[in-house]
DOVEX-179442 format. One line per field, with one value per residue (C-alpha): x, y, z. Coordinates in steps of 0.001 Angstrom, whole numbers. Last residue first. Example, Ala and Ser with C-alpha at 12.3 -4.5 7.8 and 13.67 -1.06 7.14 Angstrom:
u = 13670,12300
v = -1060,-4500
w = 7140,7800
END
This chain:
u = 17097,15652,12362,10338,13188,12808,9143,8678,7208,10648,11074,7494,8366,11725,10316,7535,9726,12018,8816,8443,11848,12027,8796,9804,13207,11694,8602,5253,1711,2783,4400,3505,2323,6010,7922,6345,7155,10467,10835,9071,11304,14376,13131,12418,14965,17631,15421,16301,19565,19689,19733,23005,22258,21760,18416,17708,21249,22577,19516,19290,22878,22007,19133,21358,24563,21686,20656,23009,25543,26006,28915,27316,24939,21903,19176,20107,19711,16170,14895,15609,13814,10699,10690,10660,8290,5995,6072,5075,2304,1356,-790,1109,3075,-407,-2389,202,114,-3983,-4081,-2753,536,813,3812,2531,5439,6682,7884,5379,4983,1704,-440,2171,540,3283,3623,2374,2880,-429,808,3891,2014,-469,1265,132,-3233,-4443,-1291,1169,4289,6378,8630,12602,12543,11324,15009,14454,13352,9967,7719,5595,4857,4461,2138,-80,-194,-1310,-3747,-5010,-5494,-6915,-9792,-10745,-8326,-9663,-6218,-2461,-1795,2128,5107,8526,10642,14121,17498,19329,21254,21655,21081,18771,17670,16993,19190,16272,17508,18096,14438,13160,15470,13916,10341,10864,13336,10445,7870,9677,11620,9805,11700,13279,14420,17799,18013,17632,16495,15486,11975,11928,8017,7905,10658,10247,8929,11844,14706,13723,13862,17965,18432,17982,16771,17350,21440,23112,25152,23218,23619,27133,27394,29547,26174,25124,28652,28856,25371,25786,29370,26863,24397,26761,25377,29190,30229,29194,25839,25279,27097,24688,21716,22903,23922,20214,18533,20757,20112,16021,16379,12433,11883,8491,5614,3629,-299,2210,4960,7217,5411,6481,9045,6187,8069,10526,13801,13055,11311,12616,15769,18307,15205,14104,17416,18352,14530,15746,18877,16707,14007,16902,19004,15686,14832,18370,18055,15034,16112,19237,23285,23548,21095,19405,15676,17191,18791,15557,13664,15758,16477,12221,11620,9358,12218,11510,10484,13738,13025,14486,17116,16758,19010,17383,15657,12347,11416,7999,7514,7591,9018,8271,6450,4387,549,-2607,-5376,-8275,-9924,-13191,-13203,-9661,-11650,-9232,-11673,-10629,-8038,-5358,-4098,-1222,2192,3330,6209,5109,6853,10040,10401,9418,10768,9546,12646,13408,16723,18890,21244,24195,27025,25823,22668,20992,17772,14112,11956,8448,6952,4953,5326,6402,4768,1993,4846,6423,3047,2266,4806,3275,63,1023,2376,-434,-2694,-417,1975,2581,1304,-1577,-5079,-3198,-4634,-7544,-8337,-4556,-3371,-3802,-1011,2171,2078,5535,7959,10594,11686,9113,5928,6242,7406,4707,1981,3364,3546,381,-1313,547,-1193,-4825,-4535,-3899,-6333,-8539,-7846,-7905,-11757,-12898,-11005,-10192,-6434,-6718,-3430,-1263,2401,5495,6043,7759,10066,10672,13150,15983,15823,16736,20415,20678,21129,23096,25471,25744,26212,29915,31015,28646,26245,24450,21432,17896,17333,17879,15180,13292,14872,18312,18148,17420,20284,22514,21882,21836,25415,25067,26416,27384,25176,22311,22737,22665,18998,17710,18047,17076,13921,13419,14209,11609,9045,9165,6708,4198,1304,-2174,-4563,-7535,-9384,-6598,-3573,-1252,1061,4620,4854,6975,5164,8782,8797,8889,11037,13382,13259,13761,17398,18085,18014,18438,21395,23002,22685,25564,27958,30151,28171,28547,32302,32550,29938,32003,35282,33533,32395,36152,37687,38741,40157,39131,37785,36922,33341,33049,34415,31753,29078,29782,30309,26611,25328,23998,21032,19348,18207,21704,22359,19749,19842,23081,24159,21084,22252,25839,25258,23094,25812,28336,26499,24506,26250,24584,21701,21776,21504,18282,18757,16378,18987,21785,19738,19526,22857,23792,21762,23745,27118,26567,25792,29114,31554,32295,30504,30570,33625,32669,30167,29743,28641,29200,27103,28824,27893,25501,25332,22115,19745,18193,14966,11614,11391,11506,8699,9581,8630,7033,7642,5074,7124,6967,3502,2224,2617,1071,-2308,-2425,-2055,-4941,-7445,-6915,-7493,-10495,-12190,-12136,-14994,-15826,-19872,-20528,-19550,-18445,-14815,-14590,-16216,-17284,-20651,-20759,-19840,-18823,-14335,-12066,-11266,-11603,-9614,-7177,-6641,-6888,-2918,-1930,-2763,-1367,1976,5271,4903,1875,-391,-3691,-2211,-3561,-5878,-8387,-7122,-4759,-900,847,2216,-21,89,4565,3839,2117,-1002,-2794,-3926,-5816,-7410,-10529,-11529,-10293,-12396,-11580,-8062,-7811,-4593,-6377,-7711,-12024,-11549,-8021,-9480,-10576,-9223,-6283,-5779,-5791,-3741,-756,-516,410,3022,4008,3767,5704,4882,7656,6909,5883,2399,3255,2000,-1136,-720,-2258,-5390,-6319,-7264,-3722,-4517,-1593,1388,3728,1939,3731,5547,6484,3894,2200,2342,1868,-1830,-2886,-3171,-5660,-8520,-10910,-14759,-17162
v = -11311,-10215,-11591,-12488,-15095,-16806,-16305,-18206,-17055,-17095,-20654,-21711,-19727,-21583,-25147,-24415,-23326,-26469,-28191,-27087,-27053,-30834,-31458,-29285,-31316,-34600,-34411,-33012,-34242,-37854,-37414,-33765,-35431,-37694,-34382,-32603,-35684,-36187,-31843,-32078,-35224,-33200,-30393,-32609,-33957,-30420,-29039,-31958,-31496,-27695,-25973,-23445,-19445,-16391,-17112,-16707,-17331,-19635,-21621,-22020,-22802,-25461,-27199,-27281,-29197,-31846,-32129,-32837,-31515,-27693,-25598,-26062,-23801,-24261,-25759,-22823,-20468,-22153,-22293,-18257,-16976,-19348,-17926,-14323,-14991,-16628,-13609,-11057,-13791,-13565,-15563,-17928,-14608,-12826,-15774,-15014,-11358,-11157,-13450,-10448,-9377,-6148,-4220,-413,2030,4577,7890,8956,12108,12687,12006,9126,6338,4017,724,-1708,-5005,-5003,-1518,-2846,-5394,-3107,-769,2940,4299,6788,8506,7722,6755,6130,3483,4400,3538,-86,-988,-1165,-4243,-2771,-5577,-5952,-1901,-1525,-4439,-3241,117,-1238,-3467,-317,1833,-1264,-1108,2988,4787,8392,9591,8583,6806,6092,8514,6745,8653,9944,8707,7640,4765,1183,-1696,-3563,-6793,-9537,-12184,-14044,-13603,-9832,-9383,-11035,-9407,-5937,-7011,-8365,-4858,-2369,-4246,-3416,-6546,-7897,-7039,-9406,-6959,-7197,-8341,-6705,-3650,-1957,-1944,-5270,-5640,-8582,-6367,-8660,-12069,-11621,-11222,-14501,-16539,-15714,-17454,-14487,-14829,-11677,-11783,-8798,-6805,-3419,-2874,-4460,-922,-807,-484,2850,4392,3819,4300,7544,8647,7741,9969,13216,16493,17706,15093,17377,17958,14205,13598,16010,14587,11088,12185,13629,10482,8295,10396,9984,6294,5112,8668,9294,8760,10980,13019,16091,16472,14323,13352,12015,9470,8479,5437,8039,5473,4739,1326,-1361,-788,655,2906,3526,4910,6993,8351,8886,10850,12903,13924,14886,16720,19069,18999,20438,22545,24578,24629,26189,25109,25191,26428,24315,25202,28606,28456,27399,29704,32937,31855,30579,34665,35741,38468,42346,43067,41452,38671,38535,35899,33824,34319,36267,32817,31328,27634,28193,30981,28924,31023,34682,36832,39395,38269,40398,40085,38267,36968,34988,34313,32559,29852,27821,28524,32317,32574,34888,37546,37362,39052,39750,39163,38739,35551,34055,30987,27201,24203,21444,21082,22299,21670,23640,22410,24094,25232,23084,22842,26412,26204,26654,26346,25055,27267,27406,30692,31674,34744,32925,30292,32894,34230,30806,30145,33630,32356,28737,30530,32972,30155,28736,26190,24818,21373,20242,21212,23728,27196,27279,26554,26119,24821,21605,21879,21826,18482,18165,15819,19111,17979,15449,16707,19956,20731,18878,20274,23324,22763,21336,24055,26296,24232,24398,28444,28510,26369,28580,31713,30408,29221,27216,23782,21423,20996,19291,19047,16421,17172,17546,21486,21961,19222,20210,22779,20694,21268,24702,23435,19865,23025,25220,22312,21191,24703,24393,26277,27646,31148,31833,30066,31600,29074,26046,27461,25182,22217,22976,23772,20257,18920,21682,20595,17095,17146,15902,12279,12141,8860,10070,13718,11861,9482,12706,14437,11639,11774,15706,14754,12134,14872,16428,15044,15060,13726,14612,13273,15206,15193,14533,12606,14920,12559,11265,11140,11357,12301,13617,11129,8218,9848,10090,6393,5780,8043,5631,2436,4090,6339,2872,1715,4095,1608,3660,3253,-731,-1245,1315,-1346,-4390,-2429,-2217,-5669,-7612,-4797,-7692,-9639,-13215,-12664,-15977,-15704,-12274,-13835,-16601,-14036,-12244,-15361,-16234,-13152,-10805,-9255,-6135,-2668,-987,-298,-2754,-5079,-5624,-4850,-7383,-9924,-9587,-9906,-13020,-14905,-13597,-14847,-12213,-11559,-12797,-11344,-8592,-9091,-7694,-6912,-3997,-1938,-3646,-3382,361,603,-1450,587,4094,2289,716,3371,4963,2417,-1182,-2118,-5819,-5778,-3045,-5292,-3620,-523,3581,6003,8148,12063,13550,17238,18428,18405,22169,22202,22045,18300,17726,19319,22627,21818,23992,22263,22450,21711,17545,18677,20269,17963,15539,17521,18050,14403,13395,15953,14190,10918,12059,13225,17008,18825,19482,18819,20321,23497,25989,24934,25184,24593,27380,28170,24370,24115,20325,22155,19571,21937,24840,23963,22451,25605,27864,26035,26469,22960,21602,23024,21748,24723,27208,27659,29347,32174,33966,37014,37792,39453,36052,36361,35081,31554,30686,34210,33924,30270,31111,30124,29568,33207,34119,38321,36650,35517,35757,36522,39786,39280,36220,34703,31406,31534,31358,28947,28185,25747,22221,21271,23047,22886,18899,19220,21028,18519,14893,14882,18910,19142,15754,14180,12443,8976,6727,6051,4900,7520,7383,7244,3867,5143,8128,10974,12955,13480,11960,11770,14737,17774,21236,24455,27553,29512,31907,29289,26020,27362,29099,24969,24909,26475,27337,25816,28847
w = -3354,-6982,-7678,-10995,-12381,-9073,-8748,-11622,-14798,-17231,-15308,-17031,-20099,-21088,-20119,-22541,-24960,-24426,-25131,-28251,-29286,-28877,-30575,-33690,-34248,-33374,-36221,-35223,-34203,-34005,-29851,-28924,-25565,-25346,-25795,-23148,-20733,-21563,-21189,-17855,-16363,-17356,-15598,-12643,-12254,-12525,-9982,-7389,-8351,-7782,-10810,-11250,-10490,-12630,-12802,-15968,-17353,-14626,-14597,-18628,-18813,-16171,-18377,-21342,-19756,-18480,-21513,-23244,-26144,-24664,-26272,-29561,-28423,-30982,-28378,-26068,-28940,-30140,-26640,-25921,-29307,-28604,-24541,-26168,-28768,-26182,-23479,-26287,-27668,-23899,-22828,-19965,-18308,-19248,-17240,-14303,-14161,-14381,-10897,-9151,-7178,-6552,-6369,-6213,-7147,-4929,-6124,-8335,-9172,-11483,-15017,-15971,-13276,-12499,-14175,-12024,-13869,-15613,-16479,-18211,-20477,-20933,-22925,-21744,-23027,-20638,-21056,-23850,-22145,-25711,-25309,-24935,-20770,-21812,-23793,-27558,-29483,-30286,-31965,-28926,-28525,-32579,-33003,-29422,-31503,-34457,-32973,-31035,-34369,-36137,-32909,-33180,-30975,-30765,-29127,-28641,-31899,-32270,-32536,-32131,-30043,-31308,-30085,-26742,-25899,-28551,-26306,-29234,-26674,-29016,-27789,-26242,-22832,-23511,-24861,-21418,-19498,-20571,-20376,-16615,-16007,-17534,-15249,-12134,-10839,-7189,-4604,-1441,1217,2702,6635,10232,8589,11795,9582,8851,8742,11129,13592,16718,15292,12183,14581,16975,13964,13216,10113,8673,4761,2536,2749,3855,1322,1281,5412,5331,3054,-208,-1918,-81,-209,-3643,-4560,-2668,-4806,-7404,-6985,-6296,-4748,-4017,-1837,1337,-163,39,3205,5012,3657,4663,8080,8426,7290,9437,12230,11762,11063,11147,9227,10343,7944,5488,6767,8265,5783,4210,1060,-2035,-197,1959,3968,5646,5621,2439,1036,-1509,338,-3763,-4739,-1519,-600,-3211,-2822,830,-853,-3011,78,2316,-254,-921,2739,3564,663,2012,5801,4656,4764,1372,-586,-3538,-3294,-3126,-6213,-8323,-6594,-7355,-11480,-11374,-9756,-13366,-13729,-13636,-10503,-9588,-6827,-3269,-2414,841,3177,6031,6521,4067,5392,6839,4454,1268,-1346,-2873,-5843,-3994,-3488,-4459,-2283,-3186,-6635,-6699,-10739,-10697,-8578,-6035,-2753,-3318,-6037,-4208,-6226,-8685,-9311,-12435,-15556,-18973,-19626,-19295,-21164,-20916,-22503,-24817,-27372,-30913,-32516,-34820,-37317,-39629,-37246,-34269,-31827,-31930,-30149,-31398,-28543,-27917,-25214,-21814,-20624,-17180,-15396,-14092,-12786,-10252,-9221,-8626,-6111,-3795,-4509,-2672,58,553,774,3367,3624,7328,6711,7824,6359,4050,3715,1686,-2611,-4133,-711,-1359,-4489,-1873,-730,286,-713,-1501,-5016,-6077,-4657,-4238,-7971,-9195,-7542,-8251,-12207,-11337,-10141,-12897,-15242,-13769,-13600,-17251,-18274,-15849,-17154,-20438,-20025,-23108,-21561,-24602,-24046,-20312,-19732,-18025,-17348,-19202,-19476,-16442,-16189,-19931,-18353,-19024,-22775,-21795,-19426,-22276,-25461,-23420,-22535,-25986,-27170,-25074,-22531,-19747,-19676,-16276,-15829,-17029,-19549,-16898,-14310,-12822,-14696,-14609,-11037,-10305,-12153,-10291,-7319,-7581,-9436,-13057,-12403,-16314,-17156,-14706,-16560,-19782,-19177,-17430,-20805,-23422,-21116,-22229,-25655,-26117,-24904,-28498,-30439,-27466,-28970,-27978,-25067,-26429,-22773,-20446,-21066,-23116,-24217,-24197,-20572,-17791,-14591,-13149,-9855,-12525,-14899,-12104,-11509,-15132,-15388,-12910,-15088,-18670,-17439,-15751,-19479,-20201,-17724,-15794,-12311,-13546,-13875,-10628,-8588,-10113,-8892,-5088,-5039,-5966,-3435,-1454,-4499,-5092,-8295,-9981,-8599,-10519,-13737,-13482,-13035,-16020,-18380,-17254,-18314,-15428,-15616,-16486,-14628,-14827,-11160,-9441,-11106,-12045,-8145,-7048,-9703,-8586,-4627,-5177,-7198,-4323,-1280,1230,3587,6936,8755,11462,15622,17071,20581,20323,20884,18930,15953,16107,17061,13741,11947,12266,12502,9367,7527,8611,6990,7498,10631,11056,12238,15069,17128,20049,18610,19196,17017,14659,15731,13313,12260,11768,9037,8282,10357,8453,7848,11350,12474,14844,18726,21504,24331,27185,30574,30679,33342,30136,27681,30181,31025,27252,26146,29110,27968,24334,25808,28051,24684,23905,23361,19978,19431,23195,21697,23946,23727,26852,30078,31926,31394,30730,34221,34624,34226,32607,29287,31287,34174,31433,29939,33138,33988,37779,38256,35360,36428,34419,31848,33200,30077,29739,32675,35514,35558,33628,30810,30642,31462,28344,27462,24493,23164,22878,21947,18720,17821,21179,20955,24389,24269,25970,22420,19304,16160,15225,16141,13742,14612,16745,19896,19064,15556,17570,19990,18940,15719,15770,19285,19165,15958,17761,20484,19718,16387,16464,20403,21180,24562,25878,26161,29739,28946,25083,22425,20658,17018,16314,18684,16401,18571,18253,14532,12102,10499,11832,12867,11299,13389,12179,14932,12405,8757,11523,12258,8891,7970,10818,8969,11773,11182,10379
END
């Protein structure tokens, strides 16, 4: 029987950071500290706990290297496994060393340790054999501003925290960025559209200091910042509008669920409280107003959205399969943990044990599933996907996942590795989703300090292109270090401190020198020692998501509808037979509504946004692939969608009476796709394309028809650049 290490961190509260101590891209320099969670605790897990481990039955030579209390004690035989700062004095690297395979351990010539393993334990010993806590499970600490030399650059405490970086690794950071660039990113990147031409002008007229900061407020108050943000949560909440699975049926009512985030991002719900709503929204205490009631149960459709398989005989196991992913779910985008591996055996990594993950489900075994019937004014009533207190029980452990292998029964409860005298019990009589749901959100606890830690790094990613931890769905053993551990924990601090508001971040994120640099640093010597920017040394060029591209397309062609909210329109989600599919693809390509009001109908989602990486509805996502792929470029040239769009666009520049040449045309184009003027060598050869158009279509149509053909053309071959594609 091979040890399960994952029982490992759950005795000793401590968790591995990325990844095994053999692998050569994690082995640390000669001179660094050795780090027992990152270098040390997997090399005992994989080599010496199946004989030392918490199993009494099992151990060997009474020596537990579990917990540091065993680890340090005086042997049976004399001595001790572990002498801090002595390797000499230390039986475990006697035995591990030892050319008596009598005496050499462990036993098994199959799992001895390699040289470079023997060498990490003989130095994590001589440094005095620190027991360390992972990061992620220690409530974020206060952080001191960090000195620099170059305080002007600084403008508030983001700054400060990369700046030192930078200064470190004699880096030095790149320009500001240039107003026209600084107004498409903030569009972008706030309310998911561009600029008009008008808007930019204004913004280049405004001398005023605070010019940014009251574009950022103008935007922040904007409803269609709802649509934007409210789209990233969707994202990390496996939206759909469909079952996915086997039957893949129609959610009627999921529409009402994304009309939810969409408000709470318009209102700047706090954090706290938006995630409570959704674990446990019906159980809240009473507020003002049926309106409130109504968004606190609809809410709870976090719970309710995911995949399903609808034809499984079993219900024990349907059953069991949606709690899994209501924990899956839960783990993944509110505490970035990978909580669902330890449905079948104690985690591989991370300190969340079987019992752990039993103890969660106990709490979603005894919460029903439930379309509910809510009052919504004197007259109406609404129904909504929610969920409901349930007959209320614990549940035993499924033994390798199956719910006909049962084990021990497990008390309703949290995550031990983060549990503290604090932590609310559970009623016998309530399902425990009121107890979780508050402390996921404690103040001041090792729980809510990963909760406001894995929301503000989302923040982050969202506005960087990548967060400061890299796996913003996973911060746990197999994800990546923070590369601004300080910054991370001032951030989470700040968050909580400002009452769990998203925008008050944006604010302080976007008012940065950090957001504002340029994306080229003229600096070459910067981009050969940090290639991947990770210091962030400059702003990252991004690609637009797929719902911005088909967004600005509409609003470039006028036919954007920007009207918020409202009901979802049901289309074919299963047993597509061809006419079924045409009138789908009809309904998607007709639809004049912003991208985040399409349906998401799993396994079937419109191809024009998953050629462009639309996220995959059946789970979190909190990163989205950005591929780039010769399929994107023949649907930018294929697309009847694409065509309409670029036909729509050429017949209102052509009809501007404001423009009476060319030339006058070709930069309204610029500044409105681009959000920039042509350059002149640009503004040649435009005009050289459209002669040259024009002459080909020569005696195949009259003037009129020739001239808006080819200012089409022009219209989709700048719609399919990389400059109307990227945001600097």
């Amino acid at each position: 029987m091979i040890y399960k290490p994952g029982i490992f961190w759950h005795f000793v509260f401590l968790c591995p950071v990325v990844a095994m101590a053999d692998d050569p891209k994690e082995r640390p320099r000669s001179n660094a500290e050795i780090e027992f969670s990152r270098h040390i605790a997997p090399i005992l897990a994989a080599h010496c706990l199946e004989c030392h481990g918490p199993d009494a039955q099992k151990r060997q030579a009474g020596l537990r290297l579990d917990t540091r209390k065993g680890a340090l004690a005086r042997l049976e035989s004399g001595g001790f496994a572990i002498v801090p700062g002595n390797i000499g004095q230390s039986q475990l690297i006697k035995r591990v060393t030892s050319h008596d395979n009598d005496f050499r351990m462990p036993p098994d010539l199959k799992r001895r340790l390699s040289s470079h393993l023997i060498k990490l334990l003989s130095r994590w010993i001589e440094q005095g054999a620190k027991f360390s806590r992972h990061w992620a499970f220690v409530a974020p600490r206060r952080q001191a501003l960090p000195s620099v030399k170059n305080k002007a650059w600084a403008r508030n405490a983001i700054d400060r925290f990369i700046l030192a970086r930078l200064e470190n690794a004699a880096l030095k950071p790149a320009p500001q960025a240039g107003k026209r660039t600084l107004i498409r990113r903030a569009y972008f990147d706030l309310i998911g559209l561009p600029p008009t031409p008008d808007e930019i002008k204004e913004f280049l007229k405004n001398d005023s200091p605070s010019a940014f900061a009251e574009l950022i407020e103008q935007l922040l108050a904007s409803p269609h910042y709802g649509e934007r943000w409210g789209r990233h949560w969707l994202d990390v909440a496996r939206y759909g509008d469909s079952s996915g699975g086997d039957e893949n049926d129609f959610y009627p009512l999921a529409f009402r669920y994304r009309n939810y985030v969409i408000d709470a991002m318009n209102g700047d719900v706090p954090y706290d409280q938006f995630v409570q709503e959704q674990i446990a929204g019906d159980l809240l205490p009473s507020v003002d107003g049926v309106r409130r009631e109504l968004d606190r149960v609809t809410a709870t459709g976090f719970l309710t959205l995911g995949m399903r398989i609808l034809n499984e005989k079993d219900p024990l196991k349907k059953r069991a399969d949606i709690v899994d992913e209501q924990i899956d779910t839960l783990g993944r985008a509110i505490l970035g943990l990978t909580l669902g591996c330890a449905r079948c055996h104690d985690h591989k990594f991370d300190p969340v044990s079987n019992s752990d993950y039993y103890a969660l489900a106990g709490i979603f075994h005894s919460t029903d599933l439930k379309n509910r019937t809510l009052k919504q004014a004197a007259k109406n009533t609404q129904k909504v996907m929610a969920v409901a207190d349930g007959k209320v029980r614990n549940v035993k452990i499924h033994i390798r996942g199956s719910h006909l292998s049962l084990g021990k029964e497990v008390p309703r409860s949290f995550l031990q590795v983060m549990d503290d005298r604090r932590a609310q019990s559970i009623p016998a009589d309530q399902s425990g989703r009121l107890q979780l749901a508050r402390w996921l959100t404690r103040l001041d606890s090792a729980a809510g300090g990963l909760v406001s830690r894995v929301m503000v790094n989302r923040i982050w990613h969202w506005h960087f292109g990548r967060g400061i931890v890299g796996t913003p769905d996973n911060f746990g053993v197999k994800g990546q270090r923070p590369t601004h551990p300080l910054l991370l924990d001032y951030l989470a601090r700040r968050f909580i401190r400002d009452g769990w508001s998203i925008k008050s971040m944006h604010r302080l994120i976007m008012l940065s020198s950090t957001y504002q640099m340029a994306a080229q640093n003229p600096v070459v010597q910067t981009a050969q020692l940090d290639s991947e920017n990770r210091l962030y040394w400059r702003f990252n060029r991004r690609r637009l998501e797929a719902e911005e591209i088909r967004d600005a397309l509409l609003f470039h062609a006028g036919r954007l509808d920007r009207s918020v909210g409202g009901a979802q329109t049901k289309i074919k989600s299963r047993d597509l037979s061809p006419t079924d599919m045409v009138k789908n693809r009809r309904h998607y390509e007709t639809f004049r509504r912003r991208s985040v009001y399409l349906p998401v109908v799993r396994t079937n989602v419109y191809k024009f946004l998953t050629l462009l990486d639309f996220p995959n509805a059946c789970r979190p996502v909190g990163e989205r692939d950005a591929t780039t792929v010769p399929t994107q470029a023949l649907m930018m040239m294929n697309s009847p969608f694409v065509i309409r769009q670029s036909e729509f666009l050429a017949k209102s520049i052509l009809a501007d009476e404001r423009f009476d040449n060319n030339s006058a045309r070709i930069r309204q184009l610029y500044l409105r796709l681009l959000s920039r003027p042509p350059a002149e060598v640009e503004t040649r050869w435009t005009r050289q394309f459209l002669e040259k158009y024009e002459q080909l279509l020569k005696g195949e149509a009259d003037d009129g028809i020739r001239r808006w053909t080819a200012w089409t053309a022009l219209c989709q071959t700048l719609i399919s650049s990389n400059d109307f594609f990227y945001m600097n």
